[in-house]
DRENDO-814464 format. One line per field, with one value per residue (C-alpha): z, y, x; residue number from 1. Coordinates in steps of 0.001 Angstrom, whole numbers. Each point is the difference from the previous one (the first is absolute). Example, Ala and Ser with C-alpha at 12.3 -4.5 7.8 and 13.67 -1.06 7.14 Angstrom:
2
c3 <- 7800/-660
c2 <- -4500/3440
c1 <- 12300/1370
i <- 1/2
END
This chain:
351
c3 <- 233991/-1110/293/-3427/-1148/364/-3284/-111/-3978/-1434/-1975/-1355/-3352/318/-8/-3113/-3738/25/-1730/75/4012/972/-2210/2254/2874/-775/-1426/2906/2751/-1120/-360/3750/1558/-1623/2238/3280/1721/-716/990/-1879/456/-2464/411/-1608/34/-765/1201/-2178/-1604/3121/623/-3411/826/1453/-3062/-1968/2165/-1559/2041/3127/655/2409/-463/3032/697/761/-2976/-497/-3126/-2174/-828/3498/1295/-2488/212/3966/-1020/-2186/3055/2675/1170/1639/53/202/-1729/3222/1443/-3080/-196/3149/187/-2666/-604/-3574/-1675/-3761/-2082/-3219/-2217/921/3219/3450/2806/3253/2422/3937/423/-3777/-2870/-2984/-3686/-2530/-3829/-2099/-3924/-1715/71/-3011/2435/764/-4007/-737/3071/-1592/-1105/3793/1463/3489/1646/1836/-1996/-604/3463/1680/-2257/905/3677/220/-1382/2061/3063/-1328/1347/-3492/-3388/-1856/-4254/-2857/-1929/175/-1825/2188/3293/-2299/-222/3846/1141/-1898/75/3162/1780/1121/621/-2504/2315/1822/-3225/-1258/-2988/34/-3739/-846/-1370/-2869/937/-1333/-1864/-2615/-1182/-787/-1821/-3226/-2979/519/-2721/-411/2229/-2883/-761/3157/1139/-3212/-605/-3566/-953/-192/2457/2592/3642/2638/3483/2592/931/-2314/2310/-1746/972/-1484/-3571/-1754/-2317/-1065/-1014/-1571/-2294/-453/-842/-3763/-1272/-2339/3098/1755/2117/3609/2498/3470/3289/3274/1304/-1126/-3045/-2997/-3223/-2605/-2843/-2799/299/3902/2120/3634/2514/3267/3161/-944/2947/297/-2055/-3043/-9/250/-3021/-2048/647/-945/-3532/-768/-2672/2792/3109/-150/3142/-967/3374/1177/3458/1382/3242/-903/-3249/497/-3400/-1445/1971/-81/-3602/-660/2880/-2883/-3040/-1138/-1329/2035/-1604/2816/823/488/3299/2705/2058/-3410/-973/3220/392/-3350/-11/-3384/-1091/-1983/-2796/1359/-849/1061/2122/-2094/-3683/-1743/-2972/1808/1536/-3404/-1669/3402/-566/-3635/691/3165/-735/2372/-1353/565/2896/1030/226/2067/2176/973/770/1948/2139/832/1481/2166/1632/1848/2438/2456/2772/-754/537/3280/1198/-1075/1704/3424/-40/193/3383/1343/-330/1236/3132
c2 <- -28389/1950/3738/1733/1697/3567/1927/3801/1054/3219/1022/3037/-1643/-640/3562/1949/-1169/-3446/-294/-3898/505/1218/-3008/-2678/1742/-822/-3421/-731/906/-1295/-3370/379/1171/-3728/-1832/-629/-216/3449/3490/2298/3728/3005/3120/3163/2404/3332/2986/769/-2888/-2630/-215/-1001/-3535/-2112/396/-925/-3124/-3537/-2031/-1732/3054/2408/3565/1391/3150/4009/2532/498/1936/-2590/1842/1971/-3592/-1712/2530/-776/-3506/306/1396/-1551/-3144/2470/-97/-3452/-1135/-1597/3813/587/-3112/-2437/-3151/-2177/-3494/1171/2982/142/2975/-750/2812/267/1729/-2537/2081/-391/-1847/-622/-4228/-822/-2304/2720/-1367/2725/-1036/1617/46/655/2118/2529/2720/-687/307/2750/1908/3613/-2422/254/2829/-655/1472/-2490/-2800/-2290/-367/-675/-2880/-1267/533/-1833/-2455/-681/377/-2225/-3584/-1066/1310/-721/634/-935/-1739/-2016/2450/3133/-2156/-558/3696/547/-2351/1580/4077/7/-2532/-2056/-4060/-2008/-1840/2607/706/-1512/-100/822/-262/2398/-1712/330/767/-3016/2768/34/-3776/1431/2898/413/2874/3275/-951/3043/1671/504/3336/1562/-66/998/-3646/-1200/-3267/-1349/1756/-920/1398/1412/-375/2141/3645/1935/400/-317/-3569/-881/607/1403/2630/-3249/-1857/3509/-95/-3581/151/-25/2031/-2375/-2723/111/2455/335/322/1430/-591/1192/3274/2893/2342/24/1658/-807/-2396/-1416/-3060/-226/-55/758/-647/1312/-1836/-2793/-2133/-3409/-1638/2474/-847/-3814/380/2653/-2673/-2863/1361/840/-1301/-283/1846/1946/298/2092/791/676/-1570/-2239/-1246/-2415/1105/-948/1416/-2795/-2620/1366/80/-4034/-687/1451/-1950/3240/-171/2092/2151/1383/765/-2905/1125/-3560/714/50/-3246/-1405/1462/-989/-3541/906/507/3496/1299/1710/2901/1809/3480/2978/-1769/1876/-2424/-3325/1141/940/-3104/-1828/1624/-601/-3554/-138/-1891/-2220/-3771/-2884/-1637/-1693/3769/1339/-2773/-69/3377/-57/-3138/1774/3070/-2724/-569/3596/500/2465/-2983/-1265/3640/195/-3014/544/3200/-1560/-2463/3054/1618/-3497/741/3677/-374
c1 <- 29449/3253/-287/-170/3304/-694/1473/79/563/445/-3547/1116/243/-3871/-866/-1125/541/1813/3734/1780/1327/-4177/-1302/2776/-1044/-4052/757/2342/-2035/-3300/1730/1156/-3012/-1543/2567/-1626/3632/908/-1866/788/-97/1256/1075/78/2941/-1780/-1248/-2909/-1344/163/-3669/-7/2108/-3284/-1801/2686/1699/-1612/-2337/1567/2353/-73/852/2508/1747/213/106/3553/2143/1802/2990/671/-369/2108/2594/258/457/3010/1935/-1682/-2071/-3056/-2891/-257/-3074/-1557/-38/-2570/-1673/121/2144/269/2511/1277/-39/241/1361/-1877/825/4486/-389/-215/-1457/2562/-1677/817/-546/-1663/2103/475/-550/-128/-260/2287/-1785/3443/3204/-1260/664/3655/1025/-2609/45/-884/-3552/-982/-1680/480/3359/1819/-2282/3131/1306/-3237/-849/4102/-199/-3829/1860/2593/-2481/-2044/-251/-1170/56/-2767/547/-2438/2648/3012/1848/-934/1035/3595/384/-950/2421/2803/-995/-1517/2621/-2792/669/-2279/-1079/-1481/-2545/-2841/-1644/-3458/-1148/-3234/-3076/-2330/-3960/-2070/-2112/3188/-507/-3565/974/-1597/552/-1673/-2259/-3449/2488/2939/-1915/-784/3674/1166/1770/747/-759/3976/2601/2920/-879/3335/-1537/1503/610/2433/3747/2938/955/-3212/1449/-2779/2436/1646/-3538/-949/2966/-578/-3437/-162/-2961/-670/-568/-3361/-265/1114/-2740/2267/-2484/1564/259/2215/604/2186/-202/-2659/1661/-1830/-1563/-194/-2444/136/-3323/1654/-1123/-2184/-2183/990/-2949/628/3977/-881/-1828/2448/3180/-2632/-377/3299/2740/2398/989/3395/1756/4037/922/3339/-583/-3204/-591/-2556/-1453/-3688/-1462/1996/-1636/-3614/689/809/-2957/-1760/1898/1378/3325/2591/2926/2466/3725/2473/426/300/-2488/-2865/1254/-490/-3346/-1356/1633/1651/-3561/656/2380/2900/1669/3243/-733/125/-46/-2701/373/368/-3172/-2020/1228/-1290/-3275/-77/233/-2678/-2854/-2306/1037/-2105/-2060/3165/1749/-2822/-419/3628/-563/-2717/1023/3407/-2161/-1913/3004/-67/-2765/-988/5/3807/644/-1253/1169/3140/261/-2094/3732/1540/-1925/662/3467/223/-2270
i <- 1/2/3/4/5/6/7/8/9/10/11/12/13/14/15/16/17/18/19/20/21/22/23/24/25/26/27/28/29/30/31/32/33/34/35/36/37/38/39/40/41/42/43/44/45/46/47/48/49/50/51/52/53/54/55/56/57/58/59/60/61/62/63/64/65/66/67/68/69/70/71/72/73/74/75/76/77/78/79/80/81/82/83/84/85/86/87/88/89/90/91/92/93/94/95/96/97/98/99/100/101/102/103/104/105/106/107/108/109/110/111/112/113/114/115/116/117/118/119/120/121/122/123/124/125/126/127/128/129/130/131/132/133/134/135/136/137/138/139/140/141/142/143/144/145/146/147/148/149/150/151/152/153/154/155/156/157/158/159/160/161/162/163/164/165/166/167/168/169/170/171/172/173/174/175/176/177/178/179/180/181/182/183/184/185/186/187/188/189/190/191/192/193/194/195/196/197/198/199/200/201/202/203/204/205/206/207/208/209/210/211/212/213/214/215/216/217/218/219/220/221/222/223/224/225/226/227/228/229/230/231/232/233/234/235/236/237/238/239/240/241/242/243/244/245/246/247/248/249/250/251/252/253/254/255/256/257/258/259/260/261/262/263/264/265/266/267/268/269/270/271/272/273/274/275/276/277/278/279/280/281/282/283/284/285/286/287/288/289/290/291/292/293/294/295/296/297/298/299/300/301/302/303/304/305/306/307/308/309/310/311/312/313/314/315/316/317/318/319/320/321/322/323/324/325/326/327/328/329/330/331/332/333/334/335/336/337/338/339/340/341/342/343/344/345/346/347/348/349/350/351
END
C-alpha cells in the first residue's frame, strides 16, 4: 500500500465569511480529504482567528499550525523564503498557496493558484502593500501554477514570465445543490424580491462593473436585485440584500430574468455558471475567459457599453426547454471532483 501524498494548503481562505478564493478553498479541500491517497492538512495564517480553522476545515482535513500574523508574515515572504512553512506546521510533500501567496518551504513541491491578474492592471484596487509582487514571485517559485481558467494561465505565462507548461488549469466547480435550485417562491416577500428582476452576483470593486450595469439598467427594465457584499448609492429600482447564505443566493439567482455579470476582468466567473446550472440565462462582458467558461452559453457585451448592455438586457429572456437544457448540461461539465483532480496532477508534479 502506497503512502498517501501528504498536502499542506493554505486555509486562511476558510476562515470567517466566505468570498470565491474561501468557497475554492472549502470545495477543494473537502474533495481531497475524500481521496484516500492524499492526507490532507490546512493551515491558517493568522494571529487571532486560528483556533477558528478546525471548525471550519471540511471533513477528512486536518487543521495544522501556530497562530501567526498574515501580513507581518507575508511581508517576510516577499523578501525572503523564511519561515518556511514546515517550521509552523511539520513536514509535508507539497505545499499549496491557495489564495496567490505560496508559503517558502525547506524540501516540499510549491503550487500556488493564481485566480487572475486583476491586480497587476488595477493595482490602487488592492489593499495590501507589496500585493503584486508576492503573487509574481510565488509564481516563479512555484513548481506549478495552478489557474481556474485557460485564459488566466494565458495571462500568467505572459505577465508573470511563467512557461505554460509549468501551469495547470484547475477549473472551479458548481455545487450539485445549483441544478436543484428553485425560485424563492413565499420567500419573494420576506427578502423584499419582486416578482420579475435580473440579479449581479458578486461584491461591488471596480472591475466588477456595477457603475456600468447601473447606467445600463433602464428603469423601465425589471429591476436589479445586487447580492454580494459592499455599498453603493441608493438608485431607483435596485435592490441590494448584502451577504446572502448560500441556500438564500441559490434561490435569488434561481428566480431571476437573467444573471448580469459586466466585469472588466474574471478569473473564472462562477455566478455565470451557477446561473446556467440553474437554466438562467447569463448576460456578461465579452471578455475570453466568460466565453470559455459559459461555452458561448450567454449574451455578450463589450466592457463599459452601458447601451450594448441595456439592449442585452432588454432582449434577455429564458427560451425554451432546449435553451435551459443546454444550459444546464454545459454547467454539468464543471465539478468539484475534476477540480481536485486536476489540481492532485499538479502535486504529482511538484513533489
Amino acid at each position: 500500500m502506497s503512502t498517501p501524498l501528504r498536502v499542506l494548503l493554505d486555509g486562511t481562505p476558510l476562515l470567517g465569511r466566505r468570498t470565491g478564493i474561501g468557497r475554492y478553498t472549502a470545495s477543494l479541500s473537502a474533495e481531497l480529504g475524500r481521496m484516500s491517497d492524499v492526507d490532507v492538512r490546512a493551515i491558517g495564517f493568522t494571529a487571532r482567528g486560528w483556533r477558528a480553522l478546525r471548525g471550519a476545515v471540511p471533513p477528512g482535513v486536518r487543521a495544522a499550525g501556530l497562530p501567526v500574523p498574515a501580513r507581518a508574515v507575508r511581508a517576510a515572504w516577499s523578501r525572503l523564503p523564511f519561515p518556511p512553512v514546515e517550521l509552523l506546521a511539520g513536514g509535508c510533500d507539497v505545499v499549496h498557496g491557495t489564495n496567490f501567496a505560496l508559503p517558502p518551504a525547506v524540501r516540499a513541491g510549491g503550487v500556488v493558484t493564481v485566480h487572475d491578474l486583476a491586480f497587476l492592471d488595477a493595482p490602487e484596487e488592492v489593499a495590501e502593500p507589496g500585493f503584486a509582487e508576492l503573487a509574481r514571485s510565488s509564481a516563479r517559485r512555484a513548481a506549478v501554477v495552478c489557474t481556474p481558467s485557460a485564459a488566466v494561465a494565458d495571462r500568467v505565462a505572459d505577465r508573470f514570465g511563467v512557461a505554460r507548461e509549468d501551469i495547470v488549469v484547475t477549473p472551479l466547480g458548481v455545487d450539485p445543490e445549483w441544478f436543484e435550485a428553485t425560485p424563492p417562491g413565499a420567500d419573494l416577500h420576506r427578502l423584499g424580491l419582486p416578482d420579475d428582476y435580473f440579479v449581479f452576483v458578486g461584491a461591488q470593486g471596480p472591475r466588477k462593473g456595477v457603475d456600468v450595469l447601473l447606467r445600463g439598467h433602464d428603469r423601465r427594465l425589471p429591476p436589479l436585485v445586487i447580492a454580494g457584499p459592499g455599498e453603493a448609492r441608493q438608485v431607483r429600482n435596485v435592490l441590494r440584500t448584502g451577504y446572502l447564505p448560500e441556500r438564500e443566493l441559490r434561490s435569488v439567482v434561481a428566480g431571476a430574468r437573467a444573471l448580469v455579470l459586466p466585469s472588466r476582468d474574471e478569473g473564472f466567473g462562477l455566478p455565470a455558471l451557477e446561473a446556467l446550472a440553474c437554466g438562467v440565462p447569463v448576460v456578461c462582458s465579452d471578455l475570453p475567459v466568460l466565453r470559455e467558461v459559459t461555452g458561448g452559453l450567454a449574451e455578450f457585451v463589450p466592457y463599459g457599453d452601458a447601451d450594448a448592455l441595456r439592449a442585452a438586457l432588454e432582449r434577455a429572456e429564458t427560451g425554451g426547454p432546449d435553451a435551459v437544457a443546454a444550459r444546464r448540461a454545459h454547467a454539468a461539465g464543471f465539478t468539484w471532483r475534476g477540480c481536485a483532480e486536476a489540481t492532485l496532477r499538479a502535486y504529482e508534479r511538484a513533489r
